[in-house]
C-alpha positions as CSV (number, residue, x, y, z in Angstrom):
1,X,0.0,0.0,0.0
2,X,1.1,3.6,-0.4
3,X,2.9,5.4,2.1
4,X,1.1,8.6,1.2
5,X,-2.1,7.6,0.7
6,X,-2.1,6.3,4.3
7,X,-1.2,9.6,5.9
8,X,-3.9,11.1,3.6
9,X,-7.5,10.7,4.1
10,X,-8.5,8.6,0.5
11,X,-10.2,11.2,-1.7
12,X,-13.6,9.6,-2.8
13,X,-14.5,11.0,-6.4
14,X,-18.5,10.8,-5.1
15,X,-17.2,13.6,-2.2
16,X,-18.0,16.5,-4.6
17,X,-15.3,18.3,-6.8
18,X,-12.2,16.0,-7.0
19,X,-9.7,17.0,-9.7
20,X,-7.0,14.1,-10.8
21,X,-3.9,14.9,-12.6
22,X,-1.5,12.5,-14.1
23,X,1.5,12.2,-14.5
24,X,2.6,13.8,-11.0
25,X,5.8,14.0,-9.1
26,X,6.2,13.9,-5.5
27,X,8.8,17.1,-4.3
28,X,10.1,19.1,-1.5
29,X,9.2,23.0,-0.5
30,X,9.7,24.5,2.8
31,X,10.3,22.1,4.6
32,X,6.8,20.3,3.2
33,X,5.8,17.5,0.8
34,X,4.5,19.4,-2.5
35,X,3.5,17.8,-5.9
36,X,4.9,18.7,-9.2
37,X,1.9,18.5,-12.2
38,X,1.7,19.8,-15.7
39,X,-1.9,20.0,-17.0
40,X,-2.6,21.6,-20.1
41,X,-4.3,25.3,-20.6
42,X,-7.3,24.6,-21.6
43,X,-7.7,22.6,-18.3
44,X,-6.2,25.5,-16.3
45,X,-8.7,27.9,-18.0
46,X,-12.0,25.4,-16.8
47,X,-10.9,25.3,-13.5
48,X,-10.6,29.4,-13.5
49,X,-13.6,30.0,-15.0
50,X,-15.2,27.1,-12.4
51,X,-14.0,28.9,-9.4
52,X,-12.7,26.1,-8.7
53,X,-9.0,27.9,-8.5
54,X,-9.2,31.2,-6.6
55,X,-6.7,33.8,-6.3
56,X,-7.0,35.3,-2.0
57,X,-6.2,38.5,-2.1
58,X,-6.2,38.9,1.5
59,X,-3.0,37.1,1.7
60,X,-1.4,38.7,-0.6
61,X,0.7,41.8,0.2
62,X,1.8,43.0,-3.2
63,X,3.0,46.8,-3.1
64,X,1.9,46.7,-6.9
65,X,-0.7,48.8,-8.0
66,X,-4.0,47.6,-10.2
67,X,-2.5,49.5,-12.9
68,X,1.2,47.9,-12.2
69,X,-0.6,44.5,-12.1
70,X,-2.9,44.9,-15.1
71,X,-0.1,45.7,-17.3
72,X,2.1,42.8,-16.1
73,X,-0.9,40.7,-17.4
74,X,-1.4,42.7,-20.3
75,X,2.6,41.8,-21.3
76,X,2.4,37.9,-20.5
77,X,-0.6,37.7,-22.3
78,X,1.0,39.7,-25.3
79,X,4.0,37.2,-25.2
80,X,1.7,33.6,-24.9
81,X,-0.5,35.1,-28.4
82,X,3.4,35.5,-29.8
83,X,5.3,33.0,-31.4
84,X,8.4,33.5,-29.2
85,X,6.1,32.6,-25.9
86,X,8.0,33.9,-22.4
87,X,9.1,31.6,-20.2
88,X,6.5,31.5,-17.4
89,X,8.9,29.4,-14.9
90,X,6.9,27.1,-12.3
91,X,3.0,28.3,-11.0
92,X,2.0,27.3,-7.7
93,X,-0.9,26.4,-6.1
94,X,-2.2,25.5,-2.4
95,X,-4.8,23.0,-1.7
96,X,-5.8,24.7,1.9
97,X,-5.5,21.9,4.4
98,X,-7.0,24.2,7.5
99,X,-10.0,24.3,6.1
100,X,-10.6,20.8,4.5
101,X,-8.8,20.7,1.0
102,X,-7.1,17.3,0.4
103,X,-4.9,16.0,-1.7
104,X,-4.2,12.4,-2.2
105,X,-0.5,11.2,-4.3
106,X,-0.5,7.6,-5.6
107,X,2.9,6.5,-6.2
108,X,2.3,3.5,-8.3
109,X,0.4,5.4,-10.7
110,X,1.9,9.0,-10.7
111,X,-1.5,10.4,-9.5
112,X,-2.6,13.6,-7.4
113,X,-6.5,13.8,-6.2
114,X,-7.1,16.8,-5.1
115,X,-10.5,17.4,-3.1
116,X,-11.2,20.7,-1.9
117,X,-10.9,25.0,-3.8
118,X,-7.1,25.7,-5.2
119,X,-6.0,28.9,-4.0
120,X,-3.0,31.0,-6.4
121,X,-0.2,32.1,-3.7
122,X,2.0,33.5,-6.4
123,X,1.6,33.6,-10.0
124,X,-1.4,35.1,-10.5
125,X,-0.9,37.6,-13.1
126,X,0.4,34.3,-15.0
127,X,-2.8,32.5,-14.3
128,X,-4.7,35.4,-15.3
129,X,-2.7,36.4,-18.7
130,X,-3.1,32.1,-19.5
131,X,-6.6,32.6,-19.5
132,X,-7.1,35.6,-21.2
133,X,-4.5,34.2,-24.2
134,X,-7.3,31.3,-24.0
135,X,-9.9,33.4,-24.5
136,X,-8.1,35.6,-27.1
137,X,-7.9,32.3,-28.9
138,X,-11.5,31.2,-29.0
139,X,-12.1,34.8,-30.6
140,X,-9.6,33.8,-33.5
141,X,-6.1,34.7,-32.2
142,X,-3.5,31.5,-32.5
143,X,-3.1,30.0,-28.4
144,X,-2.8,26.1,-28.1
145,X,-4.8,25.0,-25.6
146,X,-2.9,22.7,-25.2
147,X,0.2,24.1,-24.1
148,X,1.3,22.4,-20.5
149,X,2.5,24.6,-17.5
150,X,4.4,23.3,-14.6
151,X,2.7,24.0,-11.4
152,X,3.8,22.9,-8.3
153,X,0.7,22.0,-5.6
154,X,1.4,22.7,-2.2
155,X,-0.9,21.0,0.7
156,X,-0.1,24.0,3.5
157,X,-2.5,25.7,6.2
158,X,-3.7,29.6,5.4
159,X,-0.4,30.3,7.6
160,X,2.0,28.5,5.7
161,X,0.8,29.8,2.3
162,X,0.6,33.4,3.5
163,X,4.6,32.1,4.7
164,X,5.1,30.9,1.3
165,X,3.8,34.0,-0.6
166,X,6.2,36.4,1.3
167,X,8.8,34.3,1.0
168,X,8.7,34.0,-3.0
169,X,7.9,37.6,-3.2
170,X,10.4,38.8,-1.2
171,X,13.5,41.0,-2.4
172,X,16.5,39.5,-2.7
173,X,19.0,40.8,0.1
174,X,22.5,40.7,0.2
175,X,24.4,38.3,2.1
176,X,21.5,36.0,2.5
């Protein structure tokens, strides 16, 4: 039997939304077990426009403004519609454990269940300009929906993530 999947409750697909994503990677972040995935856009965009992945901005402490932000999305968004696309570098999610999300990693079969709403820690404006390059491209400009992002899925409590999101948002300081 699976190590993991005896430490995790076992994620029934009858429980309400389960998501599955295969192939998966077990990793390391912060001192926690995290999950490496690479689903495609199109599937990135459903679960978006679901609400089924949120973006908290309570926990977010960004000094950018709206205008700062729009145009950051407004330039990844240019770049994905181009034919030289940027590179985006890993997303990251958090399945919130404190407040019931779970996630369940088979081993044998490469495979994350993840029960429970996916909250955006960092990356947002990525999410954001991936979705609005898959809209661009149902109105007739060239996207491939299926174009695969690497995201790594954390499991962390409202504290951690809020730990996580200053921690990759931080500026670099010297000596450290």
């Amino acid at each position: 039997m699976d190590i993991e999947a005896t430490r995790n409750m076992a994620i029934d697909d009858d429980d309400g939304f389960c998501e599955t994503f295969t192939p998966a990677t077990r990793a390391h972040d912060g001192g926690h077990e995290c999950y490496v995935i690479a689903p495609t856009v199109h599937r990135l965009h459903r679960l978006v426009k679901a609400g089924l992945v949120r973006l908290d901005h309570s926990i977010r402490r960004s000094k950018e403004s709206k205008v700062e932000k729009q145009r950051r999305i407004d330039e990844w968004t240019k770049g994905l519609l181009s034919n030289q696309k940027p590179f985006l570098g890993q997303l990251t999610w958090n399945v919130r454990r404190d407040i019931g999300g779970m996630v369940e990693y088979i081993a044998r079969t490469h495979t994350l269940k993840i029960a429970g709403f996916i909250y955006v820690p960092d990356s947002a404006c990525r999410h954001e300009a991936l979705v609005k390059a898959y809209d661009a491209s149902e109105r007739g400009r060239y996207f491939d929906p299926r174009y695969r992002i690497g995201i790594v899925v954390h499991h962390l409590s409202y504290a951690e993530e809020a730990r996580l999101t200053d921690e990759m948002n931080q500026v670099a300081r010297p000596g450290v």
